[in-house]
MARBA-3410 file (N, C-alpha, C, O; in Angstrom, 1 decimal):
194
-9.3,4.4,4.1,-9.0,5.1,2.8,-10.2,5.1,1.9,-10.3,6.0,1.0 ~ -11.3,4.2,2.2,-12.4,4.1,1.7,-13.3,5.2,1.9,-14.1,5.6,1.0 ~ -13.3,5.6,2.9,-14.3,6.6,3.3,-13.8,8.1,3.1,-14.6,9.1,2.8 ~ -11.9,8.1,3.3,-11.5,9.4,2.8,-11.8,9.7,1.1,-11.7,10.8,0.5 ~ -12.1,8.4,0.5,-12.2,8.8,-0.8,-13.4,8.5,-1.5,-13.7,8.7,-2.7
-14.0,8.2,-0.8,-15.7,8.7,-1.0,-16.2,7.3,-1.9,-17.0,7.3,-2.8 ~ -15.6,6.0,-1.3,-15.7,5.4,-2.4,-16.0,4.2,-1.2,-15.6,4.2,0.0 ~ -17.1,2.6,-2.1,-17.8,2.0,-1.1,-17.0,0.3,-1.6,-17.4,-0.8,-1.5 ~ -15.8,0.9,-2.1,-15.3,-0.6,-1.9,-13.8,-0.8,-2.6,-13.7,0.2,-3.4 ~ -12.7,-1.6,-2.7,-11.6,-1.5,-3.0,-11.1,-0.8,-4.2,-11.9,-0.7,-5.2
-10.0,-0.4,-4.2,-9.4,-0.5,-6.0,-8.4,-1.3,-6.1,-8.0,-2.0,-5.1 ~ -7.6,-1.3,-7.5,-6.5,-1.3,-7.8,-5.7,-0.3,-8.6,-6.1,0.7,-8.9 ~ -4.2,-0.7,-8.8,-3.5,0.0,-9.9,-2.0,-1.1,-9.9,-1.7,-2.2,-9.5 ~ -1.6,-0.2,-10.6,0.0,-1.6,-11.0,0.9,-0.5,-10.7,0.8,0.7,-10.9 ~ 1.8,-1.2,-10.0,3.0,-0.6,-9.3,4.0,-0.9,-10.7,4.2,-1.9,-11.3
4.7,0.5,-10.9,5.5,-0.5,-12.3,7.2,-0.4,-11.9,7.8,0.5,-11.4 ~ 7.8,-1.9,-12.3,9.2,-1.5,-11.7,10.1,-0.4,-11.7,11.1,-0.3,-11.0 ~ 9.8,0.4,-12.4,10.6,1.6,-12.7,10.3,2.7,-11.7,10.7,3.9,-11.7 ~ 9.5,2.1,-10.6,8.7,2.9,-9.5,9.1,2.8,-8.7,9.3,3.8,-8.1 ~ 9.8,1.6,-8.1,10.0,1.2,-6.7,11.2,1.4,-6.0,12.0,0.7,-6.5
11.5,1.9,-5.2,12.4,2.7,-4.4,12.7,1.7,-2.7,11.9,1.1,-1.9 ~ 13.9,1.8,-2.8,14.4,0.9,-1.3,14.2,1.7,-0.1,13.8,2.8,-0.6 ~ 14.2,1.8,1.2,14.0,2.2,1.8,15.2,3.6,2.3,16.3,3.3,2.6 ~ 14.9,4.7,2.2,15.7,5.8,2.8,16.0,6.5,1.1,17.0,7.0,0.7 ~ 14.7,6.3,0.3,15.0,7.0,-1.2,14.7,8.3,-0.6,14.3,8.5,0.5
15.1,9.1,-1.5,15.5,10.6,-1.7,14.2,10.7,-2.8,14.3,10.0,-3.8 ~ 12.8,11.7,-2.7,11.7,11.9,-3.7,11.8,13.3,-3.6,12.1,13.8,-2.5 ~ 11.6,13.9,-4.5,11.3,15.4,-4.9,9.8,15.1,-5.5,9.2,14.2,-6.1 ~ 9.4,16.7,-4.7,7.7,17.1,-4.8,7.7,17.6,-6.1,6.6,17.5,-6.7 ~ 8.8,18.3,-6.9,8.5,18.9,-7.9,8.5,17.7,-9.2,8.1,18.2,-10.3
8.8,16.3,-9.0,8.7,15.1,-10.2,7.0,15.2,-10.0,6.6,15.4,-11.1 ~ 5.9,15.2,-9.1,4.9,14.8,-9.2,3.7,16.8,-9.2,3.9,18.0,-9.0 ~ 2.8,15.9,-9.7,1.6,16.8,-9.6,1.3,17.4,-8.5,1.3,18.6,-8.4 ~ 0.9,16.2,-7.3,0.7,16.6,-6.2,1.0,15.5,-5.4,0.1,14.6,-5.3 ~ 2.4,15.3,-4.6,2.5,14.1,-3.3,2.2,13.8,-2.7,2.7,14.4,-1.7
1.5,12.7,-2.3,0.8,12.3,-1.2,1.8,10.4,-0.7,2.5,9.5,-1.3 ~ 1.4,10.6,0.6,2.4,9.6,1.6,1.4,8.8,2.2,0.7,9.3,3.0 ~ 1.2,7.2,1.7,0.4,6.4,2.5,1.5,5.5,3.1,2.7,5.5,2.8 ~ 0.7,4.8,4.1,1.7,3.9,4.7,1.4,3.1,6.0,1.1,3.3,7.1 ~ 1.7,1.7,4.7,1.4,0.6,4.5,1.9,-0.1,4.7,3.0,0.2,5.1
1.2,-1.9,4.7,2.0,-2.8,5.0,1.8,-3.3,3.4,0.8,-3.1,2.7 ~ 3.3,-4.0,3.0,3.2,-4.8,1.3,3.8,-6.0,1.8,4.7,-6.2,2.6 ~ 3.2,-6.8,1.1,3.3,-8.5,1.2,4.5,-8.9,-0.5,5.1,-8.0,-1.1 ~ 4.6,-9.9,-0.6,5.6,-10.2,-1.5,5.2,-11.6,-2.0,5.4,-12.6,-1.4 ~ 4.9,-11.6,-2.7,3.8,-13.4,-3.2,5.2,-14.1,-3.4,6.3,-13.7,-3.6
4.7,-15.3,-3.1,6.1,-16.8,-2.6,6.0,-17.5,-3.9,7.0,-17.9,-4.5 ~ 4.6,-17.7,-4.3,4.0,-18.4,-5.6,2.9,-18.3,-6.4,2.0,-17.5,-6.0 ~ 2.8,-18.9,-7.6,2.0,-18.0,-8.0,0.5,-18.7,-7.7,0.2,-19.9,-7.5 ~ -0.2,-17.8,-7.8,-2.0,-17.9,-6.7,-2.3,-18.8,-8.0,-1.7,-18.4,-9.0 ~ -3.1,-19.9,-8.1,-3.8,-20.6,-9.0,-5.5,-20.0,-9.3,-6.2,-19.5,-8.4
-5.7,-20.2,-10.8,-7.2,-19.0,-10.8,-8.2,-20.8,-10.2,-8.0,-22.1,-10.3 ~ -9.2,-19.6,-9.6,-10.0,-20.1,-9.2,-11.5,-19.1,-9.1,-11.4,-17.9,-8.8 ~ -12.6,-19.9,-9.2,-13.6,-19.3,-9.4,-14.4,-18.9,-8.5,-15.4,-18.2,-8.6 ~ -13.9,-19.5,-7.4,-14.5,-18.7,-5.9,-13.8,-18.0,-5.7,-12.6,-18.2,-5.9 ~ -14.5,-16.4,-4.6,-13.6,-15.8,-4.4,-12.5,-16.2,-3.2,-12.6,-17.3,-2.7
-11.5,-15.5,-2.9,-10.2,-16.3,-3.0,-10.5,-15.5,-1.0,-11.2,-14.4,-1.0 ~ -10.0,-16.0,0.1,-10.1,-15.3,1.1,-8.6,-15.1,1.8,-7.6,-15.2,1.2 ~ -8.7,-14.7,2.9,-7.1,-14.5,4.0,-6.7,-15.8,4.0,-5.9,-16.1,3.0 ~ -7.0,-16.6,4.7,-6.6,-18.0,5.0,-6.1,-19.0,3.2,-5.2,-19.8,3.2 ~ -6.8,-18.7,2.3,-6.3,-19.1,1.4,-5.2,-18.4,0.3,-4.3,-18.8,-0.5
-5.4,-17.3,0.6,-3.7,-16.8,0.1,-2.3,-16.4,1.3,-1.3,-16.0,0.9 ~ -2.6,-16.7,2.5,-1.3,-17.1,3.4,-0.2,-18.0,2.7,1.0,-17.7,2.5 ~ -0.8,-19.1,2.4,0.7,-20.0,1.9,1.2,-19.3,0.9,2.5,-19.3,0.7 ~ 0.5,-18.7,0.3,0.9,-17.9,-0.9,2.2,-16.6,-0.6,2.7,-16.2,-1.6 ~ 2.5,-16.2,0.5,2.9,-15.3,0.7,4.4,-15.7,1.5,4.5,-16.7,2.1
5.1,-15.0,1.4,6.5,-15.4,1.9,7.8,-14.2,2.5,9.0,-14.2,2.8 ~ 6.8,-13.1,2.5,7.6,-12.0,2.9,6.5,-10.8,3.1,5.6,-10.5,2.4 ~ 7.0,-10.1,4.3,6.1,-9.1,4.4,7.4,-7.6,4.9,8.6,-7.8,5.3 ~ 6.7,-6.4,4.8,7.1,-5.4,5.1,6.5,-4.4,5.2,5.4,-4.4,4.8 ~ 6.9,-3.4,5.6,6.6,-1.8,5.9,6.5,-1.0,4.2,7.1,-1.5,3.3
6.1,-0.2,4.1,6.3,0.4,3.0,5.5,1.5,3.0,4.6,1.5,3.8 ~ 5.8,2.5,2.2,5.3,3.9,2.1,5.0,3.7,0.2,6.0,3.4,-0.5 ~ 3.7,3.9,-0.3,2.8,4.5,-1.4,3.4,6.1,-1.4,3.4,7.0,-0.6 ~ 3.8,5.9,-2.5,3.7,7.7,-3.1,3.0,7.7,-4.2,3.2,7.1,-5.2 ~ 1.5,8.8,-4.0,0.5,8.6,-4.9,0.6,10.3,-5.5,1.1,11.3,-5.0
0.2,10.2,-6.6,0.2,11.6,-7.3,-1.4,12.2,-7.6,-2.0,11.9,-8.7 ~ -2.0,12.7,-6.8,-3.9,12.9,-7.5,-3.6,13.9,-8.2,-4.6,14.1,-8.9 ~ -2.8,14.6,-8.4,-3.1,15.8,-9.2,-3.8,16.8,-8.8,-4.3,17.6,-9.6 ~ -4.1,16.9,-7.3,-4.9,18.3,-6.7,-6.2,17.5,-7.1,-6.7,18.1,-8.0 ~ -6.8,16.5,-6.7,-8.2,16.1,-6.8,-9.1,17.0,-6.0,-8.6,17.8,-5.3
-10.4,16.8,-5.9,-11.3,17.9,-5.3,-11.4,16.0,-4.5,-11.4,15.0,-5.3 ~ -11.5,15.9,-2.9,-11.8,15.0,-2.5,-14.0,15.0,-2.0,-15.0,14.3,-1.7 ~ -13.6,15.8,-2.2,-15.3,16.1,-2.3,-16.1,15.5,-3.2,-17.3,15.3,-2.9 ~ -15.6,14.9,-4.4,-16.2,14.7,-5.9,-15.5,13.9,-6.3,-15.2,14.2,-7.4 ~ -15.1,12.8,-5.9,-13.9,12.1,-6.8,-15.2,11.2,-7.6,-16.4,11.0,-7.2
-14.4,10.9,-8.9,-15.1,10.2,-10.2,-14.5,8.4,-10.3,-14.1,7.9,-11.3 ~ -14.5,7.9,-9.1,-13.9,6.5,-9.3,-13.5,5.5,-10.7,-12.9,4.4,-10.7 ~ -13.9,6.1,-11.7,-13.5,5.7,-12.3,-12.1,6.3,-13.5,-11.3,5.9,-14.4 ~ -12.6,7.5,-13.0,-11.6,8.7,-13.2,-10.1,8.3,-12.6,-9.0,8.5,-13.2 ~ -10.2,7.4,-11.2,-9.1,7.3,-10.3,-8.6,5.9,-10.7,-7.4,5.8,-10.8
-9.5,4.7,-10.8,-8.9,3.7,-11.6,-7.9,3.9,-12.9,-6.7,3.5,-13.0 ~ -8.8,4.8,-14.0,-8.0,4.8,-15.3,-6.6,5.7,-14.7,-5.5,5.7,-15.3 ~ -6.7,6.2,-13.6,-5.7,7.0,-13.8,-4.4,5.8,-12.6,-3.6,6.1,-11.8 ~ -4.7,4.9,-13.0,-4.0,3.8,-12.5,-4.0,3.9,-10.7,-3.0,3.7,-10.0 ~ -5.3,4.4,-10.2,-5.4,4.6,-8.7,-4.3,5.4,-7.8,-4.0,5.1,-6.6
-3.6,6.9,-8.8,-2.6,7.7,-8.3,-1.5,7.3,-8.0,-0.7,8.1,-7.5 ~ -1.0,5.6,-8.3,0.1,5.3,-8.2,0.6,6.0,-9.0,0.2,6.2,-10.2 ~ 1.7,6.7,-8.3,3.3,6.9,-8.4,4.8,6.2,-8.4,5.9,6.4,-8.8 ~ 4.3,5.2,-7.7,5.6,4.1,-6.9,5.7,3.9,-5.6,5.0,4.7,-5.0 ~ 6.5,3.1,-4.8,6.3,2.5,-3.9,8.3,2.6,-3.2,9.3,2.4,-3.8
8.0,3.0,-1.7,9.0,2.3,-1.3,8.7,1.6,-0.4,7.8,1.8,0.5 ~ 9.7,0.5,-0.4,10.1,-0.6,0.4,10.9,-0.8,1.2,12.0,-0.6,0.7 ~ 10.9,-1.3,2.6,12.1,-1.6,3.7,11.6,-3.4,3.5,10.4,-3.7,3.3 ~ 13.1,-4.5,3.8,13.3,-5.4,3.9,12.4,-6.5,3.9,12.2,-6.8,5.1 ~ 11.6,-7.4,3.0,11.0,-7.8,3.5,11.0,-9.1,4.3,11.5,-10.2,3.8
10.5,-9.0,5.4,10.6,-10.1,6.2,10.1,-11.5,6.3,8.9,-11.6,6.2 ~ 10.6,-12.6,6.5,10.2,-13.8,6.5,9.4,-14.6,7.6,8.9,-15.7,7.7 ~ 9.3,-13.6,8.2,7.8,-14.4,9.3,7.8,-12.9,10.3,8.8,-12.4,10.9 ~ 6.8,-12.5,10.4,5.8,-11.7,11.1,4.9,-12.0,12.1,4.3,-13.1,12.3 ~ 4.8,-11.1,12.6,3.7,-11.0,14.1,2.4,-10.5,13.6,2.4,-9.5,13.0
1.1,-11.3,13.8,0.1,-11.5,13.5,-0.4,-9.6,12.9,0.0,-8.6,13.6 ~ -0.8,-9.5,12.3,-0.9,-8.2,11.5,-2.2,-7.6,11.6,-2.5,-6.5,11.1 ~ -3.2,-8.4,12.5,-4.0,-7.4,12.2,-4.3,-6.6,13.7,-5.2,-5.8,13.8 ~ -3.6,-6.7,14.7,-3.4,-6.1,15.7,-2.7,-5.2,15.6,-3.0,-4.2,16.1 ~ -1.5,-5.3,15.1,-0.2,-4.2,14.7,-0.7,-3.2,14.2,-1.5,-2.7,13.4
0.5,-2.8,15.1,0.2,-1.0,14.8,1.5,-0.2,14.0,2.6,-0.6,13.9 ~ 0.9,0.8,13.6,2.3,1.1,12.7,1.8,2.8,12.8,0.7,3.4,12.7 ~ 3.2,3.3,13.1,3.0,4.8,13.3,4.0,5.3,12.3,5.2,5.0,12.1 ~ 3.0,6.6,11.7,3.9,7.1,10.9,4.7,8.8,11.7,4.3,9.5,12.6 ~ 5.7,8.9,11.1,6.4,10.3,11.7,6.9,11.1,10.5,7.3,10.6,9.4
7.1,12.7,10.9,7.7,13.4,10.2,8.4,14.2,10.9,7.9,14.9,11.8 ~ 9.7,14.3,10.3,11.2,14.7,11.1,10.8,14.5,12.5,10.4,15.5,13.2 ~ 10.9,13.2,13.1,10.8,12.4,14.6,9.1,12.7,15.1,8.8,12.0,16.1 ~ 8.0,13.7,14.7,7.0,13.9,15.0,6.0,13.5,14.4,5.6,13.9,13.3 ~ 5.1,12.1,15.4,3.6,11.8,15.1,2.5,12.4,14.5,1.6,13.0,15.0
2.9,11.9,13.0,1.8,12.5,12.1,0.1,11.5,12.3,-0.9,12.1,12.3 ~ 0.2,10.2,12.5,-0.8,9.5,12.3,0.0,7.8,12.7,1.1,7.3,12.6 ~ -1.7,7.5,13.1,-1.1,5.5,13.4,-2.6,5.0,13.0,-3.7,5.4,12.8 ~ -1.8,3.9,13.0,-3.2,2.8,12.5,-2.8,0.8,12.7,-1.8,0.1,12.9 ~ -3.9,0.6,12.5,-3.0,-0.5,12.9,-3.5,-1.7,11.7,-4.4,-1.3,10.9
-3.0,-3.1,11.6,-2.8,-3.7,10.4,-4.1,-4.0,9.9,-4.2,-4.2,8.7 ~ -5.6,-3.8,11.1,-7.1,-4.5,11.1,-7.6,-2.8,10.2,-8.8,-2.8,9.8 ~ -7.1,-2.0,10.0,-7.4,-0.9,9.3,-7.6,-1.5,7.6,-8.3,-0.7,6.9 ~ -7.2,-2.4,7.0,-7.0,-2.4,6.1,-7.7,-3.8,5.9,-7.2,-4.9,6.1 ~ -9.2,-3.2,5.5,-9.9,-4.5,5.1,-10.2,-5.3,6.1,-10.9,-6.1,5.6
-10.1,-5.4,7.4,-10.0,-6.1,8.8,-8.4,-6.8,8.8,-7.9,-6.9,9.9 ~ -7.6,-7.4,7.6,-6.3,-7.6,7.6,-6.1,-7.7,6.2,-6.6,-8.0,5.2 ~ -4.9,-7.0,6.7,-4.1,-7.1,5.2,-4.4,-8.1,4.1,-5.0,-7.7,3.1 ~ -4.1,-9.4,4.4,-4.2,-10.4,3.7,-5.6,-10.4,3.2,-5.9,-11.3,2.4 ~ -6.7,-9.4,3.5,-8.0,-9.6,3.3,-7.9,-8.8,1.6,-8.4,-9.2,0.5
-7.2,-7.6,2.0,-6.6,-6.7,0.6,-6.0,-7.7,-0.6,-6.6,-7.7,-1.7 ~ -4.6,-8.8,-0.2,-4.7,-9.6,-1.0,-5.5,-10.7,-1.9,-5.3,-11.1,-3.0 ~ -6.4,-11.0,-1.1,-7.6,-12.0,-1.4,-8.4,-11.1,-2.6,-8.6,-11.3,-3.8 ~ -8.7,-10.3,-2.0,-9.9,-9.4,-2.8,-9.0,-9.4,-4.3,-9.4,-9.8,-5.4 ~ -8.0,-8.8,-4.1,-7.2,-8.6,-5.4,-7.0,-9.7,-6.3,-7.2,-9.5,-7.5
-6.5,-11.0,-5.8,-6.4,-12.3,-6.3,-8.2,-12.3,-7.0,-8.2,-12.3,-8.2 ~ -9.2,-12.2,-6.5,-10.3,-12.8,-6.7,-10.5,-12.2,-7.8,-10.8,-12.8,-8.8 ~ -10.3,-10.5,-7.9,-10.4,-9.3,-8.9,-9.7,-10.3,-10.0,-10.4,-10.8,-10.8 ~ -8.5,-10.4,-10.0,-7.4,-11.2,-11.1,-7.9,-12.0,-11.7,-8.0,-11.9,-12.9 ~ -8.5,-13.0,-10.8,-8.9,-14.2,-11.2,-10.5,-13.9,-12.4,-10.5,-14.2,-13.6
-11.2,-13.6,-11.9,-12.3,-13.0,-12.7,-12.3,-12.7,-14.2,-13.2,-12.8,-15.0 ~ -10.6,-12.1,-14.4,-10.2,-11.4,-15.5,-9.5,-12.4,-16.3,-9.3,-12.2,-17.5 ~ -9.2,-13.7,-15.8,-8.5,-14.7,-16.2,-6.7,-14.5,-15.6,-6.0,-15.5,-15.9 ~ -6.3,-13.7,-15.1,-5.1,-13.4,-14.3,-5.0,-13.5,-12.6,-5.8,-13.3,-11.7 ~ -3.3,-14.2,-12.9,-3.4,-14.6,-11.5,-1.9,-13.6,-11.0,-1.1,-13.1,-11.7
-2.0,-13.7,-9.7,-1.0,-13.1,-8.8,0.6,-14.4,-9.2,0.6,-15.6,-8.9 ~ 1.5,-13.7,-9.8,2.6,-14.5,-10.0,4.1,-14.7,-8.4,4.1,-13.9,-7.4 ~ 4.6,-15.2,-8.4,5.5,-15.4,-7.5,6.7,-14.3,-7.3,7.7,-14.3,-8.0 ~ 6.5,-13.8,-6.9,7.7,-12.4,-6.9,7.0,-11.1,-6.7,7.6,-10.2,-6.2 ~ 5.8,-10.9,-7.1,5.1,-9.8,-7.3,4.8,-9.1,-5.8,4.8,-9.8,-4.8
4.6,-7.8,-5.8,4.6,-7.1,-4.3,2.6,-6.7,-4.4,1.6,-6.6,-5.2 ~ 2.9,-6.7,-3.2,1.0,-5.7,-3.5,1.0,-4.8,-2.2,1.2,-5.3,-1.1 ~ 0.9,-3.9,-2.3,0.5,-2.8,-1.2,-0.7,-3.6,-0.8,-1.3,-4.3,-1.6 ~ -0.9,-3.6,0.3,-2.5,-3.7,1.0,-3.1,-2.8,1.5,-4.2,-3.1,1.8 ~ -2.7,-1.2,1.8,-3.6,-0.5,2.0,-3.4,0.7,2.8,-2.8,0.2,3.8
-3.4,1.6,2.9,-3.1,2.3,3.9,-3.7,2.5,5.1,-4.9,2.8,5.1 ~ -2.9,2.5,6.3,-3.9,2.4,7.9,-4.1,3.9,8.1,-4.7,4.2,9.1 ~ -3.8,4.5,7.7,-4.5,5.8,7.7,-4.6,6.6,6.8,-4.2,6.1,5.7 ~ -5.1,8.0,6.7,-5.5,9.2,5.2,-3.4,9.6,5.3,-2.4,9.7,6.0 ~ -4.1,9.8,3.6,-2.8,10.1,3.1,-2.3,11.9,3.7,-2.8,13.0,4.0
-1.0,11.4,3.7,-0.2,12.8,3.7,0.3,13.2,2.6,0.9,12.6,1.7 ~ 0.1,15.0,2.8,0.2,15.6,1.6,1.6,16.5,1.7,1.4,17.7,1.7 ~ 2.4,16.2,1.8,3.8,17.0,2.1,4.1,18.2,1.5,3.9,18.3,0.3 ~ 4.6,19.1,2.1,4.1,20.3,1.5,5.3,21.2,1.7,5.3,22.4,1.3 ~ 6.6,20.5,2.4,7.8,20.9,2.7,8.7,19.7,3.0,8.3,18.7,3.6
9.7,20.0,2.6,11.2,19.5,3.1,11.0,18.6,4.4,11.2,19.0,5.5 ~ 10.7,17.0,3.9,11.2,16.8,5.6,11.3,14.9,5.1,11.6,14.3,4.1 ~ 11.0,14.5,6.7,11.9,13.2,6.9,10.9,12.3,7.3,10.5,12.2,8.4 ~ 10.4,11.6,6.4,9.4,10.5,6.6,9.5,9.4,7.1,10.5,8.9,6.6 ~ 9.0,8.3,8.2,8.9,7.2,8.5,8.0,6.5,9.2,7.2,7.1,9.9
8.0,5.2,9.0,6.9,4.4,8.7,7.1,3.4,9.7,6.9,2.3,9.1 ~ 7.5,3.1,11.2,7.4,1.8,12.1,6.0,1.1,12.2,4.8,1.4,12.6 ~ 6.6,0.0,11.7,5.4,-1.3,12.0,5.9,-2.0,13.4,7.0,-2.6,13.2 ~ 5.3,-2.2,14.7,6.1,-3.2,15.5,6.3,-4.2,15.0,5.5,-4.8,14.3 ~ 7.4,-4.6,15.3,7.4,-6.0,15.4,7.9,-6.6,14.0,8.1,-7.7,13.7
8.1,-5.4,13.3,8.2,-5.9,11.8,9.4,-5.1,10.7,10.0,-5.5,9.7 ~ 9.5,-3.8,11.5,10.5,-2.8,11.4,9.9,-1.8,10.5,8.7,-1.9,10.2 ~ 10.7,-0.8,9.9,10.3,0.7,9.6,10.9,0.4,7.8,11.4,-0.4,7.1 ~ 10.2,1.8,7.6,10.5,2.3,5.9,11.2,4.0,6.2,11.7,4.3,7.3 ~ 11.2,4.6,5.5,11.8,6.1,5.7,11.9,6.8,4.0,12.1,6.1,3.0
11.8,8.0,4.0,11.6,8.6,2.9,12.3,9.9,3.1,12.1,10.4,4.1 ~ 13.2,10.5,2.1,13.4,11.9,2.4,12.6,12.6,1.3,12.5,12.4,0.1 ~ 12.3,13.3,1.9,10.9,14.3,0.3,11.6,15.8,0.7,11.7,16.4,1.8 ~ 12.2,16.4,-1.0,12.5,17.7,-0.9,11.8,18.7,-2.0,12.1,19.9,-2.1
END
């Protein structure tokens, strides 16, 4: 996602509750600017990360974590020119979050950075990727983020969700159809977009 967006190292944005959607939500293209479908694995924090002044790595935010899942990012760019993006343009604009959905999250998982997760539209292979896509592992996306927090004087609280990333370039849906998101081993998300 780094390289589709022209950009040499992570972001953020804040998912806000009023965003988040269970798995098999119903989205219309005409609420947003321009829709776009990532799809991801999101973790679910167990507790809250304590600040600390080193940066924070995988292995040290694991205990921290207590649920994982499948999930689909719905980002809004507004018809960006991907040619020219202004990163900082894309931060203020809270990193195109739109909201997030969510399938079940689970209480112990199969090692994530080998996993693979394919996405489909109405039953047909749009794109796959697998968990080492994102940062080398997910939990690598968490760390970074914790470390970002911490810097600021803010820590990752217990309850809180975080996308880690998408394993592949986003989809831009452009008609009526039937989205889903299998991660082995971990299970699926689904979207209807009309």
């Amino acid at each position: 996602m780094q390289a589709f967006c022209r950009i040499d190292h992570p972001i953020a944005g804040v998912v806000l509750a009023s965003r988040v959607h269970s798995s098999g939500a119903r989205i219309r293209r005409s609420d947003f600017g321009r829709l776009g479908l990532e799809f991801e694995i999101a973790v679910r924090i167990k507790s809250d990360v304590p600040a600390s002044k080193t940066a924070f790595t995988a292995e040290m935010i694991a205990p921290h974590i207590n649920g994982v899942c499948a999930a689909i990012e719905l980002v809004d760019d507004r018809a960006a020119d991907y040619t020219n993006i202004d990163v900082r343009s894309l931060v203020a604009d809270n990193s195109w979050n739109a909201g997030v959905v969510l399938s079940d999250f689970k209480p112990a998982w199969p090692d994530l950075e080998p996993l693979l997760g394919r996405a489909t539209q109405n039953g047909d292979l749009i794109g796959e990727g697998h968990g080492r896509d994102i940062l080398g592992h997910p939990f690598n996306s968490v760390a970074w983020l914790a470390s970002q927090l911490a810097s600021r004087g803010v820590t990752l609280k217990a309850g809180e969700v975080v996308m880690t990333g998408s394993v592949m370039k986003t989809i831009f849906p452009e008609h009526e159809a039937h989205y889903r998101f299998d991660l082995e081993g971990l299970g699926f998300v689904e979207v209807q977009v009309s």
